[in-house]
One Martini backbone bead per residue (centre of mass of N, CA, C, O) as a GRO file, in nm:
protein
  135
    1UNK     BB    1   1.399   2.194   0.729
    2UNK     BB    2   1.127   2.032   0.652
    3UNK     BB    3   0.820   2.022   0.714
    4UNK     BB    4   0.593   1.829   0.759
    5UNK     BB    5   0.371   1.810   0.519
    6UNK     BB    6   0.567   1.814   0.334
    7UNK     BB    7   0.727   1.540   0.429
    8UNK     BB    8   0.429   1.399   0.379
    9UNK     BB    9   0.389   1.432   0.066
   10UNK     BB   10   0.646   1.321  -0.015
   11UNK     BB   11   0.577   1.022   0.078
   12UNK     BB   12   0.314   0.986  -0.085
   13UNK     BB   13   0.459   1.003  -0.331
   14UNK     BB   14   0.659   0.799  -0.316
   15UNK     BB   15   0.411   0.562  -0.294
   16UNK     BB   16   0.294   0.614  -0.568
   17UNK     BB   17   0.529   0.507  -0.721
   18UNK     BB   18   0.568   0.330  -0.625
   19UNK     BB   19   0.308   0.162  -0.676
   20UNK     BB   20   0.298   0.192  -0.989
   21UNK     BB   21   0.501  -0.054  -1.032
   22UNK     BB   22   0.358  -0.286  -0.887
   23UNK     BB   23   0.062  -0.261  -1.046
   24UNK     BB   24   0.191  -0.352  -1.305
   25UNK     BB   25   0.225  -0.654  -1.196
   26UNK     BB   26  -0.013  -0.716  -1.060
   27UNK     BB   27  -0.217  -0.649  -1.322
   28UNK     BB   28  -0.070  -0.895  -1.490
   29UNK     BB   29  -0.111  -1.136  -1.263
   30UNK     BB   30  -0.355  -0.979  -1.189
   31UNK     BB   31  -0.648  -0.865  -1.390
   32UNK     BB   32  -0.931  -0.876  -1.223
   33UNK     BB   33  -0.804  -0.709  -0.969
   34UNK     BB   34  -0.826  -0.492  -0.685
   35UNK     BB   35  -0.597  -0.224  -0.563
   36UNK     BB   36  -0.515  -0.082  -0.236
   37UNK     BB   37  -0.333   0.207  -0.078
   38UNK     BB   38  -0.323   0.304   0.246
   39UNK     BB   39  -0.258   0.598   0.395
   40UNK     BB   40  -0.161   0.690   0.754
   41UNK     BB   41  -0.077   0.967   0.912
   42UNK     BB   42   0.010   1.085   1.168
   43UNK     BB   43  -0.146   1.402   1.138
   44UNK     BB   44  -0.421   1.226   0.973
   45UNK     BB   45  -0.387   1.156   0.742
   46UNK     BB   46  -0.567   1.036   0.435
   47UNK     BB   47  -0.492   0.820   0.168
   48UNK     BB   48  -0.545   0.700  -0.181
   49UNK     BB   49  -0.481   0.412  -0.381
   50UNK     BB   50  -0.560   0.281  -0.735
   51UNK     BB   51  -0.670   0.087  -0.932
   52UNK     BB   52  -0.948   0.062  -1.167
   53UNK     BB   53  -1.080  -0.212  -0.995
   54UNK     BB   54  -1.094  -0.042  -0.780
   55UNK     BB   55  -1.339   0.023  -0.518
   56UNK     BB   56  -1.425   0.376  -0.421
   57UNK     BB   57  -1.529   0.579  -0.238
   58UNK     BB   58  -1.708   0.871  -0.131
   59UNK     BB   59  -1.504   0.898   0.098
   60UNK     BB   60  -1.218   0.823   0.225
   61UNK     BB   61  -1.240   0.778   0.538
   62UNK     BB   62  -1.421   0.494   0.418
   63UNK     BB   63  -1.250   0.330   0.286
   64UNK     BB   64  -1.269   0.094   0.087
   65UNK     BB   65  -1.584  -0.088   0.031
   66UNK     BB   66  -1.405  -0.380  -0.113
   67UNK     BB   67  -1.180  -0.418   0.127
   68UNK     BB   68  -0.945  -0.630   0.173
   69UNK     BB   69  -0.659  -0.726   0.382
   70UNK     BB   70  -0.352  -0.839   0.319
   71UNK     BB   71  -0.171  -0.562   0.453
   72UNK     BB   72   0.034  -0.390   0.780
   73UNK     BB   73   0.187  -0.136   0.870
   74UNK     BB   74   0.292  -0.009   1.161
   75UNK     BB   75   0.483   0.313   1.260
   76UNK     BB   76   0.634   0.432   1.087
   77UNK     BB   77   0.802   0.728   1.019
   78UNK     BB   78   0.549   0.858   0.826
   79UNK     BB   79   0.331   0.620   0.880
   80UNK     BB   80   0.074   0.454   1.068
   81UNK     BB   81  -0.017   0.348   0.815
   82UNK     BB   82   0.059   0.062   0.544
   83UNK     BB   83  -0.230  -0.061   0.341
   84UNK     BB   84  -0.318  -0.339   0.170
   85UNK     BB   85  -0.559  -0.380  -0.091
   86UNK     BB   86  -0.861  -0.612  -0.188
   87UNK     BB   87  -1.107  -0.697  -0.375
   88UNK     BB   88  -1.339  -0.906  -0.246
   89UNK     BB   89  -1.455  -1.037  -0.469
   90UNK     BB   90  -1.208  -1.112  -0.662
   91UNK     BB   91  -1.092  -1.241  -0.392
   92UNK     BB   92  -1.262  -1.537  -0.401
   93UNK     BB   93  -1.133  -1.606  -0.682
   94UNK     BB   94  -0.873  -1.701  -0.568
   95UNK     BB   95  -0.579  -1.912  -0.547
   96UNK     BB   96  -0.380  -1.983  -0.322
   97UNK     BB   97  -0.126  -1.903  -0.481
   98UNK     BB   98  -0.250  -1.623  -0.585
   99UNK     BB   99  -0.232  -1.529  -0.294
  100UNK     BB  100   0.048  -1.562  -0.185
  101UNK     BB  101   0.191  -1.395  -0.445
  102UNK     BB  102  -0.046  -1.118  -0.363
  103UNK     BB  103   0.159  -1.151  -0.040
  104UNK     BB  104   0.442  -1.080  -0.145
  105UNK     BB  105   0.365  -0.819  -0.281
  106UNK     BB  106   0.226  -0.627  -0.057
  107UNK     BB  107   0.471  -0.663   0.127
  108UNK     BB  108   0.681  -0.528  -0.039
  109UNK     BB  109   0.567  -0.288  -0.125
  110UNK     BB  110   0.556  -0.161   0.162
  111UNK     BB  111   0.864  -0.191   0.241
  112UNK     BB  112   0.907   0.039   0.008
  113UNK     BB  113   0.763   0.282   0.141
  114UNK     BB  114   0.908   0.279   0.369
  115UNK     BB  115   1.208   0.298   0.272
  116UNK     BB  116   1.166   0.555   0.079
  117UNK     BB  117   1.040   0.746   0.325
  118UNK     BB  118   1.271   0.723   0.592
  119UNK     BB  119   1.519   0.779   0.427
  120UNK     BB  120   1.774   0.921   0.374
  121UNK     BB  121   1.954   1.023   0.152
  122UNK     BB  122   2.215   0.825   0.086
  123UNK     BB  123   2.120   0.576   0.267
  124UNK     BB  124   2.125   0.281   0.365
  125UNK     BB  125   1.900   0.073   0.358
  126UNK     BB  126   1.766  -0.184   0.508
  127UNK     BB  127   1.599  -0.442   0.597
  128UNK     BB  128   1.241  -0.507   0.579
  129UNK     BB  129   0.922  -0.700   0.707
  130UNK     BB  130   0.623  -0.732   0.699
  131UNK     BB  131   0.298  -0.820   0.764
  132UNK     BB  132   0.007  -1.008   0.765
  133UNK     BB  133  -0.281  -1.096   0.828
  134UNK     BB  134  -0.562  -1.247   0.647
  135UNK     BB  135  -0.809  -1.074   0.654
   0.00000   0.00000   0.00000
């Protein structure tokens, strides 16, 4: 059986792939949106993932420095929390549609890490649902 640190490894690999599979899809419908997916282990890591328009903080610690939270599930199998953000500045100008869309990409989004990174390989996925937050 794999150590903890090492099982932490391979789940933030396995969000970073989901993520950027997603990224591109964002990017492509929202071009001017930074997005962010904040990824915290139980064992108290602290990831950062982000396309290029999202501003990065100092220090992972502080958190996206004009992140809104779009979506977070906590507690999951892997991570303690997997919350997506957008870059609070560009996203006052997205209309309600394009908030909508947003929130339903960030929503799969998690849904994705969590399910890629909880389950043994070559088990059944189960259906899980994320919640949104609201900023």
């Amino acid at each position: 059986m794999m150590n903890s640190a090492a099982a932490e490894q391979d789940a933030v690999g396995l969000a970073r792939e989901s993520f950027l599979g997603e990224l591109k899809s964002l990017n492509r419908d929202h071009p001017n949106t930074g997005f962010g997916v904040s990824l915290r282990t139980h064992s108290g890591g602290h990831y950062l993932l982000a396309n290029s328009r999202m501003p990065l903080p100092k220090t992972k610690s502080q958190g996206f420095p004009t992140g809104r939270r779009l979506a977070l599930l906590e507690n999951s199998e892997q991570f303690s929390a997997i919350e997506v953000l957008a870059d609070s500045r560009a996203y006052e100008e997205i209309t309600p549609g394009d908030e909508a869309a947003i929130l339903g990409n960030a929503l799969n989004l998690i849904a994705r890490i969590d399910i890629l990174t909880s389950s043994p390989e070559g088990q059944v996925q189960p259906h899980i649902a994320a919640t949104g937050t609201g900023g």
